[in-house]
N, C-alpha and C positions, 0 to 999 in steps of 0.2 A: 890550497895552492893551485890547484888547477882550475879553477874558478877565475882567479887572479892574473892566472895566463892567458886564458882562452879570452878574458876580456881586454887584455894586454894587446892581443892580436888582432881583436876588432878594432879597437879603437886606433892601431896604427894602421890598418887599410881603412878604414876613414878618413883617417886624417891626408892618406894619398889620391882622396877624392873631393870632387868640387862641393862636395856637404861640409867638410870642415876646412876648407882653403883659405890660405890666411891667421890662421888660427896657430897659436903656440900650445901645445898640450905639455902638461906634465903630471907626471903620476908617479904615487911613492908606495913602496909596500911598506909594511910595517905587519905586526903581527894585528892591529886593525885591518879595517878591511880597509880596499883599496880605494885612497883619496888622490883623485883628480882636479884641476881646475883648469881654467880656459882662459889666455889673455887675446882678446880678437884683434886685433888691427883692420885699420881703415882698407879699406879697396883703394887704390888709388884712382882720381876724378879723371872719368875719359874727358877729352878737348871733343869740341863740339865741329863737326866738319861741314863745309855748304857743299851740293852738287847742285848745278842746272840740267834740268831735263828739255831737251830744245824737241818738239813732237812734229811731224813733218809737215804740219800747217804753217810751220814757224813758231807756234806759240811757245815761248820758255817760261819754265815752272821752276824757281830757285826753290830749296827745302835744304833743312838742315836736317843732321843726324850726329851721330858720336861714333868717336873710333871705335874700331870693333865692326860697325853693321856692315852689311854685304850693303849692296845698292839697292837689292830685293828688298831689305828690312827696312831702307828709308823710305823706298817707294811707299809700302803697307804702314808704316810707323806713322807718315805724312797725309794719307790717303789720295794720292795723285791718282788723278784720273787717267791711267794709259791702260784703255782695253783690252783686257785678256792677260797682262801684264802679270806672269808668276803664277800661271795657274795650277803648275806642279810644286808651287811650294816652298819652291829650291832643292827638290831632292834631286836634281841634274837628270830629269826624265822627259822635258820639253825644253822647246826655245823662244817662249815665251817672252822671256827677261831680256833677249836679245838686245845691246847697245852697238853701236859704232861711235867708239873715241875719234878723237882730235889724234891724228899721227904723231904731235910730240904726249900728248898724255899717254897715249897707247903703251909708248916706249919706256913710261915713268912706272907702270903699273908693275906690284914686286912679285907677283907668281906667273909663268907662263901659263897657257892651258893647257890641263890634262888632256889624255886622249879621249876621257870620257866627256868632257867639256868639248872637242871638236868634234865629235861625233854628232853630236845636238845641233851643235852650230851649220855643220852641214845640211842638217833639212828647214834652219832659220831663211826667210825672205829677206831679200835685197843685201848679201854675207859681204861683207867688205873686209878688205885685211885687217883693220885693225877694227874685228867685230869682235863683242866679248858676252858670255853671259852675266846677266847684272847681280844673279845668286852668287856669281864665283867671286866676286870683286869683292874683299873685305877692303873697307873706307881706315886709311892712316891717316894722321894730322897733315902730311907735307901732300896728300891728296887732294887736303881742300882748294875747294875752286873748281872742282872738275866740272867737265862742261860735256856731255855726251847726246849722241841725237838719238831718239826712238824711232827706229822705221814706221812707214806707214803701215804694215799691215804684220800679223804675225803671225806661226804656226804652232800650233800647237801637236808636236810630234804624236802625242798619246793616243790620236785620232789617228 
């Protein structure tokens, strides 16, 4: 019987983690030993989002991505060429990623910046108000379309 619980217990904090997410478990005791099964369900299909990357040449880079990524992940997912671009990775340790929106998209974007987000931003080149880092921006459907410029030159805080 205690076999039966302490497996009873993993399997319900698994089931509270992104290993079995999605997943319906059910488990029966019985004076057998303990029988489980798993009905999975689909993930539901992210929608596919476009961003323009406008780089201070002028040149614009359109690239898609899917709900969920930061702008960081499309950048690296795409393989856009913007220099130095995310060198920290996204762990909010430079400002690398740095963007400046459009002032009405700016306004559309649903998380404000942390304080650790404006701290970075503060030692980014050429900071505009409506500057953001491109790791912090998770990409929604009503997103698509965005259109953001890359400064010309960037810092890398870590340095």
């Amino acid at each position: 019987m205690a076999k039966v619980l302490a497996f009873s217990r993993i399997l319900r904090s698994l089931h509270n983690t992104k290993y079995i997410s999605r997943s319906l478990i059910k488990c029966q005791h019985t004076s057998a030993p303990l029988q489980c099964s798993s009905k999975t369900q689909p993930l539901p299909k992210k929608e596919i989002v476009e961003v323009t990357f406008v780089k201070a040449n002028g040149e614009r880079i359109k690239v898609k991505g899917k709900e969920g990524d930061s702008l960081l992940d499309i950048v690296v997912n795409n393989s856009v060429d913007l220099d130095g671009y995310g060198a920290c990775e996204g762990t909010l340790t430079c400002s690398t990623c740095h963007l400046i929106f459009k002032k009405e998209d700016f306004d559309r974007l649903p998380d404000k910046a942390t304080d650790e987000e404006l701290d970075m931003l503060d030692l980014a080149y050429d900071l505009a108000d409506t500057s953001r880092l491109g790791c912090q921006i998770i990409m929604r459907k009503d997103l698509s379309g965005l259109e953001v410029r890359v400064p010309a030159t960037v810092n890398d805080a870590r340095s």
